[in-house]
C-alpha positions as CSV (number, residue, x, y, z in Angstrom):
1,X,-3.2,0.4,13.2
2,X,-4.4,-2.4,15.0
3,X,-1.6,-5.2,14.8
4,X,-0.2,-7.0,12.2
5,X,-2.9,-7.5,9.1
6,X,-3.3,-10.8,9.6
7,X,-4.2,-10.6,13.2
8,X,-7.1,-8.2,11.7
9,X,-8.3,-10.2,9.1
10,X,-8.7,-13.0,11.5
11,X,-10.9,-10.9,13.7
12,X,-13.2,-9.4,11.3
13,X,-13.6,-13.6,10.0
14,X,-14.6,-14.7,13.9
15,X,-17.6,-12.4,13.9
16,X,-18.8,-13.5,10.2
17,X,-21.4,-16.6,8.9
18,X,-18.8,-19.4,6.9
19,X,-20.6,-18.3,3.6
20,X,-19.0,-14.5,3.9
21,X,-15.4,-15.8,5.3
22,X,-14.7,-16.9,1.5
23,X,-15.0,-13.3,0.5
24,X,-12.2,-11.7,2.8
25,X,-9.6,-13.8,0.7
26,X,-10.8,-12.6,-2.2
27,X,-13.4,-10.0,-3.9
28,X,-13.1,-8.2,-0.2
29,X,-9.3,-8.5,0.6
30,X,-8.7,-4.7,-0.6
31,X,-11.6,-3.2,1.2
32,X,-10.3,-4.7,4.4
33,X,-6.8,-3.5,3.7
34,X,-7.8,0.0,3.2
35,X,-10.2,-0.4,6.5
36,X,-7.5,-1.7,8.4
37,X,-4.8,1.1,7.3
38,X,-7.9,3.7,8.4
39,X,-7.8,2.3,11.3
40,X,-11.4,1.2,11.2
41,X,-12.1,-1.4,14.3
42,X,-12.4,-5.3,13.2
43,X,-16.1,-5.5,15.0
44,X,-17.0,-2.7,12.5
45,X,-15.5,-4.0,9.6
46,X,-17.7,-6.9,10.2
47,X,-20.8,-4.6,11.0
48,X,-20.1,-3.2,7.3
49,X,-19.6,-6.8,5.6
50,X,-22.8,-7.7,7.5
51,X,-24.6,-5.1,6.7
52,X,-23.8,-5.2,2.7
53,X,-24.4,-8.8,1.9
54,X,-27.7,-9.1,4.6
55,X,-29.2,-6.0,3.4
């Protein structure tokens, strides 16, 4: 795992627009959970996030 959660969290937000940052705290939050316990890097969680809401 890469740190604590929080520490995670706050790096997939830096690389997101304001408008999706809303969404980690709350429709999101278990997605990012699971990526982060799979060990899934916090630039590609953002890639993912990204890429699902900007088609």
């Amino acid at each position: 795992m890469i740190g604590p959660f929080s520490q995670y969290l706050a790096a997939v937000e830096k690389d997101l627009r304001a408008e999706y940052r809303s969404l980690l705290h709350g429709n999101l939050y278990l997605t990012i959970l699971d990526w982060y316990t799979d060990g899934v890097a916090p630039e590609e969680a953002s890639v993912r996030i990204k890429n699902a809401l900007e088609g």
